[in-house]
C-alpha positions as CSV (number, residue, x, y, z in Angstrom):
1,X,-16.7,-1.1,8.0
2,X,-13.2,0.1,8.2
3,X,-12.0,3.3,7.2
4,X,-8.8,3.8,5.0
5,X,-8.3,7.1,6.1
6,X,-10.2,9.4,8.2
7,X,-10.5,13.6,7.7
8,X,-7.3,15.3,7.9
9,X,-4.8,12.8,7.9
10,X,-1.6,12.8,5.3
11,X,-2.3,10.4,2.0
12,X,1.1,9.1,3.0
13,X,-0.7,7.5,5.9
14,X,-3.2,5.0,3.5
15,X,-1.1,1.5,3.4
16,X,-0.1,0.1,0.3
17,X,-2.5,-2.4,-1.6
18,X,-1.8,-5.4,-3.4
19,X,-3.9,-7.5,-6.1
20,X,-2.8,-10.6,-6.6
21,X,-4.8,-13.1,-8.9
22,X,-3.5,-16.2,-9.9
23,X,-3.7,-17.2,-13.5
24,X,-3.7,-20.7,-16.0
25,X,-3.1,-18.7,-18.6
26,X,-0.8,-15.8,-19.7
27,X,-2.4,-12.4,-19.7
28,X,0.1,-10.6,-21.7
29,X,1.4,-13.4,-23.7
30,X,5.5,-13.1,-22.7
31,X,5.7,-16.7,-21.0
32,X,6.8,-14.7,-17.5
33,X,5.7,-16.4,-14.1
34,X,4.9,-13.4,-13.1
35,X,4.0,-9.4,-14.0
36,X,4.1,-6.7,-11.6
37,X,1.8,-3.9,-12.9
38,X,1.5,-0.6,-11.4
39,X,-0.1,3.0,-11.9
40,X,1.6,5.9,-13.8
41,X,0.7,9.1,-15.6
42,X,-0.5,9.0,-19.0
43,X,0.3,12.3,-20.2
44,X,3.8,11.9,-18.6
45,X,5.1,8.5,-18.9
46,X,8.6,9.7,-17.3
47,X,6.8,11.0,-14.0
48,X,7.7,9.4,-11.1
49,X,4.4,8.1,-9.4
50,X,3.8,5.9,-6.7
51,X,0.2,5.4,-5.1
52,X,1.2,2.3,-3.2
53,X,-1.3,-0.1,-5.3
54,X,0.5,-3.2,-7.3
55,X,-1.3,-5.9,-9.8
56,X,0.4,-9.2,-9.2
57,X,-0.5,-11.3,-12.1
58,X,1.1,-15.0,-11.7
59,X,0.7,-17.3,-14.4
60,X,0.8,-20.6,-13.4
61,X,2.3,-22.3,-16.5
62,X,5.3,-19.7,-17.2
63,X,8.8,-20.3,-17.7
64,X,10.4,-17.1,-18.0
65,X,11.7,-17.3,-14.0
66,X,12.9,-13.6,-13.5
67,X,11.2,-13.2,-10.4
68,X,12.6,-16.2,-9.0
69,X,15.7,-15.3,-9.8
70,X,15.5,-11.9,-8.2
71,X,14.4,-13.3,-4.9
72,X,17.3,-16.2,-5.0
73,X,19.5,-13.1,-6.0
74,X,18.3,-11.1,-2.9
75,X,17.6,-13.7,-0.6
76,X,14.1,-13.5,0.9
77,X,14.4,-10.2,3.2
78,X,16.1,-8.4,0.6
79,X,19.2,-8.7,1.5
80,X,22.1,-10.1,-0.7
């Protein structure tokens, strides 16, 4: 078994995680290739959190191409 992160070390150290499932059918019902879904604070919506973990939800039968366009946008390293 491998450990994530052994005693002592920095939380800052754990690599990010990624759940990607793959969908016939629209979870959220907004037509959108894809949703990106990520943790926050409940009781403070505003708060600035990131834990490193992402839910990638593509739905295989969407239209709405915003992700696409973001990456043609950007180019595929990121760069525009």
């Amino acid at each position: 078994m491998r450990e994530g992160l052994r005693s002592g070390r920095e939380y800052d150290e754990l690599k990010n995680v990624a759940i990607i499932m793959i969908m016939p059918y629209d979870p959220f019902g907004l037509n959108c290739m894809m949703y990106t879904v990520k943790n926050k604070c409940v009781e403070e919506p505003e708060m600035e959190y990131e834990d490193g973990a992402s839910t990638l939800f593509l739905y295989t039968k969407g239209t709405k191409k915003r992700y696409l366009q973001i990456l043609e946008s950007k180019g595929i390293n990121g760069q525009t």
